[in-house]
N, CA, C and O atoms as a MOPAC input file, in Angstrom:
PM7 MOZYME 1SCF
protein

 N     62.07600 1   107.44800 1   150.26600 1
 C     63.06400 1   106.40600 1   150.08900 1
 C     62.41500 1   105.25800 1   149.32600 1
 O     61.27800 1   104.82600 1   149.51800 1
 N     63.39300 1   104.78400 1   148.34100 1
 C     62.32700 1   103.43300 1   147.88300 1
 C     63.04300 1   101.86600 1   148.21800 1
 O     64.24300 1   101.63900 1   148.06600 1
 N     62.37400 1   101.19900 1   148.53900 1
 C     63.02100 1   100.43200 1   149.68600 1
 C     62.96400 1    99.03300 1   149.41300 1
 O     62.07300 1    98.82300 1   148.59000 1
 N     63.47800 1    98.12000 1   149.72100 1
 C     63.48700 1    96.60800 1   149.37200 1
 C     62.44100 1    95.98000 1   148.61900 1
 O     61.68100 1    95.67300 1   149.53800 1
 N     61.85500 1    95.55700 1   147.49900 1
 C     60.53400 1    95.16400 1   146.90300 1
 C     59.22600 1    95.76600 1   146.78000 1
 O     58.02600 1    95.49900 1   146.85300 1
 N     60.47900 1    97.22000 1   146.43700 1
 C     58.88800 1    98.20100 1   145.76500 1
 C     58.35900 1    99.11700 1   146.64200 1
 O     57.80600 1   100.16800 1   146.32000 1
 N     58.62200 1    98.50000 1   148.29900 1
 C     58.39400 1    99.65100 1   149.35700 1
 C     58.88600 1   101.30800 1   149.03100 1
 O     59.81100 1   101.92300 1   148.50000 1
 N     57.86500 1   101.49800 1   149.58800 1
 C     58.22800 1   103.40600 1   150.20300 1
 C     58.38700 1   103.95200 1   151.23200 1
 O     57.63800 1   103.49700 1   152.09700 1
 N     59.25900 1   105.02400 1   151.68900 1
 C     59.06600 1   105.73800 1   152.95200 1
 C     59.77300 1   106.97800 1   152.68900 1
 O     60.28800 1   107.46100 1   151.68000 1
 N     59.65400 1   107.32900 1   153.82300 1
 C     60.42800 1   108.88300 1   154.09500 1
 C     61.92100 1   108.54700 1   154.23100 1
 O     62.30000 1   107.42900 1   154.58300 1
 N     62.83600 1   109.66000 1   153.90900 1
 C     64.17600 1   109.29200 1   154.85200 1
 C     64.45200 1   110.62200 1   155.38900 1
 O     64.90700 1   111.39100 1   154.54200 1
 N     64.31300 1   111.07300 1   156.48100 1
 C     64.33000 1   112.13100 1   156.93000 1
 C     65.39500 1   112.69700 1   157.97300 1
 O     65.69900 1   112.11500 1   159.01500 1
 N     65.89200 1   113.85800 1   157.56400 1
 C     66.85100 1   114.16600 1   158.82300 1
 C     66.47700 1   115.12400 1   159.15100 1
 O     65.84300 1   115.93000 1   158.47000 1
 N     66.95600 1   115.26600 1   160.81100 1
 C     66.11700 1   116.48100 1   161.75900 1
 C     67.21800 1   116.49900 1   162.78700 1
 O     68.33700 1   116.05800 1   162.52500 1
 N     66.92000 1   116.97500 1   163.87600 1
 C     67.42000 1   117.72700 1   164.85500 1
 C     67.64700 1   116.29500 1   165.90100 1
 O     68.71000 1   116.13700 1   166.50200 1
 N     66.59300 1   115.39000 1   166.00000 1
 C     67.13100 1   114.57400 1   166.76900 1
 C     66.97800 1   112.84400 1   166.22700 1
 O     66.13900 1   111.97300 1   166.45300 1
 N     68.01900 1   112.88400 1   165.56000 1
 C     68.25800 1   111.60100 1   164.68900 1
 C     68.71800 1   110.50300 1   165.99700 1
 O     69.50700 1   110.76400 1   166.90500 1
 N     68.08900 1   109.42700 1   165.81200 1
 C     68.65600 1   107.92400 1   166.25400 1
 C     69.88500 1   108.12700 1   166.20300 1
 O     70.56500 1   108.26700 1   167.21900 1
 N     70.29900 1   108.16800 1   165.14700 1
 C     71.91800 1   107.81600 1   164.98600 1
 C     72.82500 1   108.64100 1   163.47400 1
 O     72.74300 1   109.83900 1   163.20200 1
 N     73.03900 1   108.36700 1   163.26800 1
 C     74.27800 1   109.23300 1   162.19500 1
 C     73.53300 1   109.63000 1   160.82000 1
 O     73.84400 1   110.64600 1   160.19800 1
 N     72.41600 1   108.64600 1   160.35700 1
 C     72.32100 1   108.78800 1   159.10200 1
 C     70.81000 1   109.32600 1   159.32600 1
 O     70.25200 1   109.23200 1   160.41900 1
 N     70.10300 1   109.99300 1   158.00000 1
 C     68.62700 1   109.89500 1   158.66300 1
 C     68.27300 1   108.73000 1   158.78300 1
 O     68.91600 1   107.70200 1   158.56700 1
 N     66.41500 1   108.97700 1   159.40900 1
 C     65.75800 1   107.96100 1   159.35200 1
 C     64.49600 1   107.37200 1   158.61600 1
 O     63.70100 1   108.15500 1   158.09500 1
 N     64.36900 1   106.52300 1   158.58100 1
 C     63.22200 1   105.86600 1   157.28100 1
 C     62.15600 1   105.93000 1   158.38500 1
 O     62.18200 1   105.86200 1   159.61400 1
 N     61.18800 1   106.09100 1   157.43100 1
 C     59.84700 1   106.13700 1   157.97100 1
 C     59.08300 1   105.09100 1   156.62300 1
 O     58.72200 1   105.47200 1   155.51000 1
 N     59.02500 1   103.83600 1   157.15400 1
 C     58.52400 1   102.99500 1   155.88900 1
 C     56.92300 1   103.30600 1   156.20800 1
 O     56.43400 1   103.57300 1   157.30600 1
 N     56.14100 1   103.17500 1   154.71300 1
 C     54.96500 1   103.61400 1   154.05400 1
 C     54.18400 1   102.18700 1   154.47400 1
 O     53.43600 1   101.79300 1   153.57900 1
 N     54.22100 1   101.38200 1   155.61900 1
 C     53.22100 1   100.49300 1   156.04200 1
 C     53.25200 1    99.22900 1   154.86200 1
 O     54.27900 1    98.59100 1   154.62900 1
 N     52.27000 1    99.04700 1   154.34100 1
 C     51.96200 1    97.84400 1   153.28700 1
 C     52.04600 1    98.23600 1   151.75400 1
 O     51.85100 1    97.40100 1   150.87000 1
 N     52.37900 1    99.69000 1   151.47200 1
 C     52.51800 1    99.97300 1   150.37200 1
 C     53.66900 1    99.47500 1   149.30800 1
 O     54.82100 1    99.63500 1   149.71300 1
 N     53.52700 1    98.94200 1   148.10900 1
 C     54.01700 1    98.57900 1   147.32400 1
 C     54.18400 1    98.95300 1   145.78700 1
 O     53.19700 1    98.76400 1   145.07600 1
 N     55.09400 1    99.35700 1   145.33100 1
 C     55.07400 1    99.81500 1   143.62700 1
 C     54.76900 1    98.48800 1   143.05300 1
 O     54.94800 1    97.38600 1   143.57100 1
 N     54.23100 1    98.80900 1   141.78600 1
 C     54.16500 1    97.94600 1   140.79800 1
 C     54.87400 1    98.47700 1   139.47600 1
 O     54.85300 1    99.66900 1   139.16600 1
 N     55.41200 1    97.63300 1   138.83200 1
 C     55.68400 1    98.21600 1   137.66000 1
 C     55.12300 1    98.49500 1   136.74000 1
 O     53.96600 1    98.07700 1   136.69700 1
 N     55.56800 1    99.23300 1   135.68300 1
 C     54.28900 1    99.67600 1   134.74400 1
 C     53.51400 1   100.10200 1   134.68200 1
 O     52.57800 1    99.86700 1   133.91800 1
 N     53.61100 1   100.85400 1   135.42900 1
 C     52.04100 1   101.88400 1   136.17900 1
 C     53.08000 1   103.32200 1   137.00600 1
 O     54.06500 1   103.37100 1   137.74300 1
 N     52.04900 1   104.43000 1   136.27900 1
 C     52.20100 1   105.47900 1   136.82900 1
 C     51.55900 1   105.76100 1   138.33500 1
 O     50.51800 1   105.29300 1   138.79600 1
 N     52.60500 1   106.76800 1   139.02200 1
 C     51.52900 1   106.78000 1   140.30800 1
 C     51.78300 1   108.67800 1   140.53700 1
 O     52.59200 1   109.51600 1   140.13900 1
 N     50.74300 1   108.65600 1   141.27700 1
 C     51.65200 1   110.43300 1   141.19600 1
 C     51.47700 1   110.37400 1   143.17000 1
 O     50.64900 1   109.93700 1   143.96900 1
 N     53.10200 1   111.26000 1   143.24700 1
 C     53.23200 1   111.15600 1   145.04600 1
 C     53.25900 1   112.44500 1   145.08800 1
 O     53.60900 1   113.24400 1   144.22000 1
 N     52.64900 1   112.71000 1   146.75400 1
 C     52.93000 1   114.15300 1   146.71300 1
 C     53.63500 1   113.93400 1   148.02800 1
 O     53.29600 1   112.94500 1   148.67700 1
 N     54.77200 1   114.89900 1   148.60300 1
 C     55.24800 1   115.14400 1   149.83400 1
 C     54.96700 1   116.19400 1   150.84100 1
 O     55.59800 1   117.22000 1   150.58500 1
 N     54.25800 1   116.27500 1   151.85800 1
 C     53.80600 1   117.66300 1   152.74600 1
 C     55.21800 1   117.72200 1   153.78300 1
 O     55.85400 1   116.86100 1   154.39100 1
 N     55.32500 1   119.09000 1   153.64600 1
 C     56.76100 1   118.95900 1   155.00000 1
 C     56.04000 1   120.05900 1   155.55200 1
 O     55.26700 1   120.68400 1   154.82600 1
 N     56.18000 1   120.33400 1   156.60500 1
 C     55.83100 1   121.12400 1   157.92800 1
 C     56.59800 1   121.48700 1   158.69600 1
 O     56.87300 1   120.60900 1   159.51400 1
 N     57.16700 1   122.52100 1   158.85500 1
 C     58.34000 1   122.91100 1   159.52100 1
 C     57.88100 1   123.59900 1   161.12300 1
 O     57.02100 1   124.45700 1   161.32600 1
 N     58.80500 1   122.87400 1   162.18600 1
 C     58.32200 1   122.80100 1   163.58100 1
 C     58.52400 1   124.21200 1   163.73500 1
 O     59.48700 1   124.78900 1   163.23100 1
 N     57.45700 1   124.90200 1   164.56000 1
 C     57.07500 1   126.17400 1   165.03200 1
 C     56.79400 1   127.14000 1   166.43200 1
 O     55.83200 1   127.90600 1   166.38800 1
 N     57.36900 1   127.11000 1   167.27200 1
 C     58.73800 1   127.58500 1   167.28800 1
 C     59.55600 1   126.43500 1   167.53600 1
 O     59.27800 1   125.26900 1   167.81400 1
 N     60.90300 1   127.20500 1   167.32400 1
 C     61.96500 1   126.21500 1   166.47100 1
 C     62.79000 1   125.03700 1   167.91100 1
 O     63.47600 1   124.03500 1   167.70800 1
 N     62.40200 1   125.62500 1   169.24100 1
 C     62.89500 1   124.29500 1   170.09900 1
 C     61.59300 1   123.62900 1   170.58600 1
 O     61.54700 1   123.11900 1   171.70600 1
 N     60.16900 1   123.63000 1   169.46800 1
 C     59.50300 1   122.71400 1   169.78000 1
 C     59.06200 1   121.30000 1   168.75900 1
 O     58.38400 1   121.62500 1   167.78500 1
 N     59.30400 1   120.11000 1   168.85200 1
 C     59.05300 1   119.05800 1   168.00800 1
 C     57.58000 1   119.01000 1   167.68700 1
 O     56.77500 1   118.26100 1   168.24100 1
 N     57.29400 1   119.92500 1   166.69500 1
 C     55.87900 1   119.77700 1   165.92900 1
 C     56.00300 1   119.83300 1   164.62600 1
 O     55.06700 1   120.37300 1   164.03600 1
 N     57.23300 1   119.27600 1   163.74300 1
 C     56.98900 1   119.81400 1   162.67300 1
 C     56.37200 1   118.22900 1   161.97400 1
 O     56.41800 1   117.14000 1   162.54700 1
 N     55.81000 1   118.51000 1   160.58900 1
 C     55.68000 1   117.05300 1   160.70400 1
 C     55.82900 1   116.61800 1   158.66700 1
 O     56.31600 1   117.35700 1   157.81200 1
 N     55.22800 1   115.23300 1   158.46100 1
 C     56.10100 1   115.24900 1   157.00000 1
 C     54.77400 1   114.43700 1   156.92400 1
 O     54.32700 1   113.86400 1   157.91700 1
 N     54.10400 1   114.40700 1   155.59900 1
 C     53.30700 1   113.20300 1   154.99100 1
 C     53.29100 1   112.98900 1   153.89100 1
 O     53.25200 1   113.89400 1   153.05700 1
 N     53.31600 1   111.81100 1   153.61000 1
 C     53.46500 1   111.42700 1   151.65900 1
 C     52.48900 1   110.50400 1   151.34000 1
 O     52.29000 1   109.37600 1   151.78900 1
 N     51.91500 1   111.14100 1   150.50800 1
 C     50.46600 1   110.93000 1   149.70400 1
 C     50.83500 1   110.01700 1   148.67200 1
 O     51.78100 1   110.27700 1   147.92900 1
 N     50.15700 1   108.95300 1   148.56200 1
 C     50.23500 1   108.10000 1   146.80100 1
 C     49.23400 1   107.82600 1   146.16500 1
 O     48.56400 1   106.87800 1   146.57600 1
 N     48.81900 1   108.50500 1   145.03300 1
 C     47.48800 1   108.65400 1   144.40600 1
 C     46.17000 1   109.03400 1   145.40200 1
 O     45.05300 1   108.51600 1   145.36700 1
 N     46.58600 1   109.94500 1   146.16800 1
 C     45.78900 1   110.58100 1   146.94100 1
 C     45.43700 1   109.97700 1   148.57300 1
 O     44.62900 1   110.51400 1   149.33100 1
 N     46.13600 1   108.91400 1   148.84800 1
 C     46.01300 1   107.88900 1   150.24000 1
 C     47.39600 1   108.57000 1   150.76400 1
 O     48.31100 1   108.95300 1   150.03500 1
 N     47.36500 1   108.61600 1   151.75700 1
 C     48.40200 1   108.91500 1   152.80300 1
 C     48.67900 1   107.96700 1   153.28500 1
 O     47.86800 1   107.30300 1   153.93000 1
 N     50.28300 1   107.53100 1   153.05400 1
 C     50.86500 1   106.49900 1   153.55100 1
 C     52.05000 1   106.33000 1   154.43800 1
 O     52.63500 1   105.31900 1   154.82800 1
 N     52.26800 1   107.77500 1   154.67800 1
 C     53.24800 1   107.81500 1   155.79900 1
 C     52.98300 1   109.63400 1   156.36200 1
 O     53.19500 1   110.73000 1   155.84400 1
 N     52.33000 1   109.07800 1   157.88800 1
 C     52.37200 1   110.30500 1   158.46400 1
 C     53.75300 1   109.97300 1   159.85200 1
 O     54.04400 1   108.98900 1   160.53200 1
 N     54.33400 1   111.50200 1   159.73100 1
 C     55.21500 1   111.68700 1   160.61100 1
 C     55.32000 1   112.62900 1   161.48400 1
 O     55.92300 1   113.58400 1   160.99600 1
 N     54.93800 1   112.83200 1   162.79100 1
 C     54.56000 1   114.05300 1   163.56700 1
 C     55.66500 1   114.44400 1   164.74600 1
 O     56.30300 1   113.50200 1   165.21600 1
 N     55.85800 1   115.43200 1   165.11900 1
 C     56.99000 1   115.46100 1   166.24200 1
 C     58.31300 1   115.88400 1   165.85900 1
 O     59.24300 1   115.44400 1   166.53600 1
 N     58.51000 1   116.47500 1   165.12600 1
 C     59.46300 1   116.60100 1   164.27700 1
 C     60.23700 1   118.27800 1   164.41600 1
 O     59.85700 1   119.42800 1   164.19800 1
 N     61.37800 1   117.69100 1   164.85300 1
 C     62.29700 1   119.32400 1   164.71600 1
 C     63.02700 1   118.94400 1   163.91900 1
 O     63.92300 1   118.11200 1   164.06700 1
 N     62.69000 1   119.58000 1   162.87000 1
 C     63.43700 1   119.69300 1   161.67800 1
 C     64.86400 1   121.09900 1   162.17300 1
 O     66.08700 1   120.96000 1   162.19600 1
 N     64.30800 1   121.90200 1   162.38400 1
 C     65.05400 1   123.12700 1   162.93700 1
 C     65.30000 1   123.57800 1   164.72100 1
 O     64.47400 1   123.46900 1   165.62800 1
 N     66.55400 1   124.03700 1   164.78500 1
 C     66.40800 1   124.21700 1   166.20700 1
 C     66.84200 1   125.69900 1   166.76500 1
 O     67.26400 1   126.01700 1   167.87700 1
 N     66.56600 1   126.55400 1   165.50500 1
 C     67.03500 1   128.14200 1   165.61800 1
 C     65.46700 1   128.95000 1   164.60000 1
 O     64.68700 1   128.49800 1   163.76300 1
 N     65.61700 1   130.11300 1   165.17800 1
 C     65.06200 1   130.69500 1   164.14200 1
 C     65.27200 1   131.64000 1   163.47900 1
 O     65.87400 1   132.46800 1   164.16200 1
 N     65.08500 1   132.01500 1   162.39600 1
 C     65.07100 1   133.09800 1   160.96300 1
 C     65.23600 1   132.77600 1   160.18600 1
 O     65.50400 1   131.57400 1   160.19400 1
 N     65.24200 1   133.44600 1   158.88700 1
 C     64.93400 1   133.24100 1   157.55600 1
 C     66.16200 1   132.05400 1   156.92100 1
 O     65.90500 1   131.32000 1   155.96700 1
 N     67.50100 1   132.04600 1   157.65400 1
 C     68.38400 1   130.84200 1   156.91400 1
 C     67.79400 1   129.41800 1   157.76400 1
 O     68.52600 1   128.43300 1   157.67200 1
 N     66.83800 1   129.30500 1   158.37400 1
 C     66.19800 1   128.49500 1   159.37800 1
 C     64.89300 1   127.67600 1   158.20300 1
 O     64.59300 1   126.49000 1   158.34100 1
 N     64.35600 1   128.44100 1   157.27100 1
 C     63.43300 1   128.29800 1   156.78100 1
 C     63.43100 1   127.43700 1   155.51500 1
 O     64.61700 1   127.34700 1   155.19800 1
 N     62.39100 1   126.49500 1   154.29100 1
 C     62.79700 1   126.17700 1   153.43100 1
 C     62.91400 1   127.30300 1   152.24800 1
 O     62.14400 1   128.21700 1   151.95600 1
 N     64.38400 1   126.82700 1   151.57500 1
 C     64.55300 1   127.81100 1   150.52600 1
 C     64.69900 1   127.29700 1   149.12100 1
 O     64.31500 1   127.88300 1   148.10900 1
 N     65.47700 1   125.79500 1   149.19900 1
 C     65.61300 1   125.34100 1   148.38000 1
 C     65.09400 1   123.85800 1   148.45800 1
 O     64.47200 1   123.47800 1   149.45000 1
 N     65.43300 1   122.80000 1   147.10400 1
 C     64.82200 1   121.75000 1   147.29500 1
 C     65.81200 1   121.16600 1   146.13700 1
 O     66.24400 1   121.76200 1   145.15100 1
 N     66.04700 1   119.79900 1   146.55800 1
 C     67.32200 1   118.73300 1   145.97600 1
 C     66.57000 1   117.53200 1   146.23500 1
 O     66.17400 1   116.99800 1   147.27100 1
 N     66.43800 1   117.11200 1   144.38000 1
 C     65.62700 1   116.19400 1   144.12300 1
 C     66.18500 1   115.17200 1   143.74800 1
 O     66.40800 1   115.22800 1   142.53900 1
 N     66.63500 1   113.94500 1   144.37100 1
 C     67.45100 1   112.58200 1   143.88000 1
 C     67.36900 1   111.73800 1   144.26600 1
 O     66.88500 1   111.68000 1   145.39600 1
 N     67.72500 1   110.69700 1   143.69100 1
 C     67.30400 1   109.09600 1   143.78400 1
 C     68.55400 1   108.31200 1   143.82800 1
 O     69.57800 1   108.56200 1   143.19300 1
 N     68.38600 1   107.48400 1   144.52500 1
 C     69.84900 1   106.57800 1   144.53100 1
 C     69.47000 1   105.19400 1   145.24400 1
 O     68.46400 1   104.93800 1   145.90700 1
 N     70.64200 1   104.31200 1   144.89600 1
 C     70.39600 1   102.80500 1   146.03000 1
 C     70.60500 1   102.99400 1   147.36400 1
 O     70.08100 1   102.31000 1   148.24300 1
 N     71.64200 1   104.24900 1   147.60700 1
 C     71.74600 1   104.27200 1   149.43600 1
 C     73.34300 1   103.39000 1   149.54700 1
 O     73.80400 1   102.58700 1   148.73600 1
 N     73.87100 1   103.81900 1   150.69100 1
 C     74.56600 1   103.16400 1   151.05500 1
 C     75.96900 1   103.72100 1   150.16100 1
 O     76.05500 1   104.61500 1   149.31900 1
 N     76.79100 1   102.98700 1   150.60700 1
 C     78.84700 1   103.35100 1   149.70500 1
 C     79.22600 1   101.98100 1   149.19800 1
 O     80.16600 1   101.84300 1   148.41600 1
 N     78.88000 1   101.49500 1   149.40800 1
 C     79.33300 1   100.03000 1   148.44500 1
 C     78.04300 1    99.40900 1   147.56300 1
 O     76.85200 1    99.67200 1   147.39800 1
 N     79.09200 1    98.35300 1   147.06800 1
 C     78.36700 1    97.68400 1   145.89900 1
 C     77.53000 1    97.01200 1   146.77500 1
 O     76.68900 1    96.63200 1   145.96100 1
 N     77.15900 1    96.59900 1   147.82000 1
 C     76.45500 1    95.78100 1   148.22000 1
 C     74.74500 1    96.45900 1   148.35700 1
 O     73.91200 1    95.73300 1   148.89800 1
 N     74.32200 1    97.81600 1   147.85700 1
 C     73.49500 1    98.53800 1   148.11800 1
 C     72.83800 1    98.60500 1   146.47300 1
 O     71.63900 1    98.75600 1   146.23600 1
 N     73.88900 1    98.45900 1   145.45400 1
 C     73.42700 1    98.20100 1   144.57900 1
 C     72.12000 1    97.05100 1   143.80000 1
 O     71.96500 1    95.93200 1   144.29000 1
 N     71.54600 1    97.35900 1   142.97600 1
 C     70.24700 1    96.38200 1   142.76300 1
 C     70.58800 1    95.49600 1   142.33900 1
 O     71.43100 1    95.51600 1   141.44100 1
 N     70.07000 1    94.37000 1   142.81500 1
 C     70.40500 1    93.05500 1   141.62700 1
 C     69.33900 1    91.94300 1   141.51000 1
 O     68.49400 1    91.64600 1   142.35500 1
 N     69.50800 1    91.48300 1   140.50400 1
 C     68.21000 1    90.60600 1   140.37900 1
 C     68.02700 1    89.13100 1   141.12400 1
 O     69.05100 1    88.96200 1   141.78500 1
 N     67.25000 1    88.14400 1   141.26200 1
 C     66.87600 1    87.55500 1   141.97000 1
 C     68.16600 1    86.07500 1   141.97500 1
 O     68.07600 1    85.16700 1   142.80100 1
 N     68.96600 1    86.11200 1   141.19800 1
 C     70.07900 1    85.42900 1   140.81700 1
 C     71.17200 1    86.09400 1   141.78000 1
 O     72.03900 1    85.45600 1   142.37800 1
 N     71.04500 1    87.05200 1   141.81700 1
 C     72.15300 1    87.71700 1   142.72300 1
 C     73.30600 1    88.71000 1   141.53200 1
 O     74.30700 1    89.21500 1   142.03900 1
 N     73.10200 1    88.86500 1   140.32000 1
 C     73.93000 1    89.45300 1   139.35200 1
 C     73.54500 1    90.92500 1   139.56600 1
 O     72.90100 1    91.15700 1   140.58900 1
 N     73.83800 1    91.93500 1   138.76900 1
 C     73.57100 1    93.29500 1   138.95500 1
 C     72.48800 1    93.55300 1   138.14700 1
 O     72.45300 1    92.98600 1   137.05500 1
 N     71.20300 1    94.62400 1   138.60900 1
 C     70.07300 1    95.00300 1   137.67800 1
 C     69.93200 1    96.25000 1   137.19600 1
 O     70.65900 1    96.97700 1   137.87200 1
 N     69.48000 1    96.74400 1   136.53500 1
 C     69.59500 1    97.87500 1   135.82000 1
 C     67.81500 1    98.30200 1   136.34400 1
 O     66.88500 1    97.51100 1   136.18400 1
 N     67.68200 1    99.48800 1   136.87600 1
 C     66.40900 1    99.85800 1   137.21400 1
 C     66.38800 1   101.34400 1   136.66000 1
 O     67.25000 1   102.20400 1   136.48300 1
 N     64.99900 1   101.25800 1   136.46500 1
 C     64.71700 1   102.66000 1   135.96900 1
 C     63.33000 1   103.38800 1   136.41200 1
 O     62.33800 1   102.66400 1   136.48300 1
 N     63.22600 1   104.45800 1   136.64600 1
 C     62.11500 1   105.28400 1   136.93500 1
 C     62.39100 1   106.72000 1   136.15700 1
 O     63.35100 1   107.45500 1   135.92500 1
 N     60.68800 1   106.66700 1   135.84300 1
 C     60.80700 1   108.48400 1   135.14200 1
 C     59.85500 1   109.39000 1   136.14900 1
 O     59.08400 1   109.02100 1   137.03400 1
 N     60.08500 1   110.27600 1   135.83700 1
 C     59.86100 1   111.65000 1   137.22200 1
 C     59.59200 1   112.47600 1   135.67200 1
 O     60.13700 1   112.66200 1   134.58400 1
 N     57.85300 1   112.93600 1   136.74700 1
 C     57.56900 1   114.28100 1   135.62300 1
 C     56.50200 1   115.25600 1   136.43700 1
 O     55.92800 1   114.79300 1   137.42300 1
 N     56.28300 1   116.42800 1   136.06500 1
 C     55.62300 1   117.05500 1   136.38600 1
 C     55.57500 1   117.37000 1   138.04800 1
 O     54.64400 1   117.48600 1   138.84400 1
 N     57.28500 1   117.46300 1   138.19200 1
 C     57.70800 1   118.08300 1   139.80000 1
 C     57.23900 1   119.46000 1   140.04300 1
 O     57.50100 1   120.45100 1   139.36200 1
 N     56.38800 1   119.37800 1   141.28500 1
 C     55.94200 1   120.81500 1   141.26700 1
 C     56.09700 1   121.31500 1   142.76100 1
 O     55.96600 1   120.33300 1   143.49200 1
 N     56.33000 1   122.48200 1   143.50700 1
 C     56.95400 1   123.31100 1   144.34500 1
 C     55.85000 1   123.97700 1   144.97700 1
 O     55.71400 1   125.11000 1   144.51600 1
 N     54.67500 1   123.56900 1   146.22300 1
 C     53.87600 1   124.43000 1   146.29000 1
 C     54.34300 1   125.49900 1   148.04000 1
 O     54.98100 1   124.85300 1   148.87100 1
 N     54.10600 1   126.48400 1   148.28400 1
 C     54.09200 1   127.40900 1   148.96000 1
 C     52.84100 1   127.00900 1   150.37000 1
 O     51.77100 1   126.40400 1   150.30200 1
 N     53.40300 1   127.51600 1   151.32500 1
 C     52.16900 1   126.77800 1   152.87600 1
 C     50.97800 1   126.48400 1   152.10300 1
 O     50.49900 1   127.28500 1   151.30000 1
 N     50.51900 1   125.38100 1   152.33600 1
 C     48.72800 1   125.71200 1   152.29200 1
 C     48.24100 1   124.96700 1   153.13300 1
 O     48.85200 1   124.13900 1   153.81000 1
 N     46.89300 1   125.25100 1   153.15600 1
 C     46.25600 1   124.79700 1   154.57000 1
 C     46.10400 1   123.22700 1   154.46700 1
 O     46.36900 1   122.52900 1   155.44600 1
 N     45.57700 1   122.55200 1   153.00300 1
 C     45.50200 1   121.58300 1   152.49700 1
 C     46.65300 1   121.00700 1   151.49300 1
 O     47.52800 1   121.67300 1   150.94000 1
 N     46.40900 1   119.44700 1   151.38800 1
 C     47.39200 1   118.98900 1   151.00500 1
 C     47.28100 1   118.36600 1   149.66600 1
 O     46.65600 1   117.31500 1   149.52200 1
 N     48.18200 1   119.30900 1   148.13700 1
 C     47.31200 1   119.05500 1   147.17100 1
 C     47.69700 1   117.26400 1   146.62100 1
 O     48.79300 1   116.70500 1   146.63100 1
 N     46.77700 1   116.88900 1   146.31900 1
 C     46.99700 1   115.33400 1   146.14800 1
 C     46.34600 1   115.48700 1   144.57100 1
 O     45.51500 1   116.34100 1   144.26200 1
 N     46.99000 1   114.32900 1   143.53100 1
 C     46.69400 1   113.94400 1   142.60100 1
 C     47.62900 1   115.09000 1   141.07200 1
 O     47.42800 1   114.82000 1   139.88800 1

């Protein structure tokens, strides 16, 4: 999730959500800067067996881990439609109204931009590839 002044976190949904929407897992003191590339990586871990909360999520930024998340039932059945198969990659302000939209420090509307490259799909591994 990218979050009020550059922040990061997770937004994650699982098996036992707070409440309706997922939930953020903010990245501590971490902050974007502009103009600068960063490369993130995401680890997901899918809980094993499926009515126990071990699965867990961590997201790497230029190789520092800045949000670990443990305890996690992602799933609460098992077999193969249980498992990851696919992956849906998107960005947005969040939220259904204009009020979620960006705007600059005047309060008018801002135009933001980010580029995404070199998305890559890795298969279990024991380690978590960073960089």
């Amino acid at each position: 999730a990218f979050l009020e002044g550059g922040k990061l976190g997770t937004y994650l949904y699982h098996q036992d959500l707070p409440g309706r929407y997922g939930e953020i897992v903010p990245a501590g003191n971490f902050r974007f800067e502009t103009n600068r590339y960063y490369s993130i990586s995401l680890y997901v871990h899918l809980n094993n067996p499926p009515e126990v909360a071990n699965g867990r999520v961590e997201l790497f930024v230029d190789g520092t881990k800045v949000v670990s998340r443990g305890n996690v039932r992602f799933r609460a059945a098992d077999g193969k439609t249980t498992l990851i198969k696919n992956l849906l990659f998107n960005t947005f302000h969040g939220g259904d109204t204009v009020d979620y939209a960006p705007r600059n420090s005047d309060g008018t509307f801002s135009q933001e931009c980010a580029f995404f490259d070199n998305i890559a799909v890795y298969p279990y591994l024991k380690t978590v590839p960073t960089g």
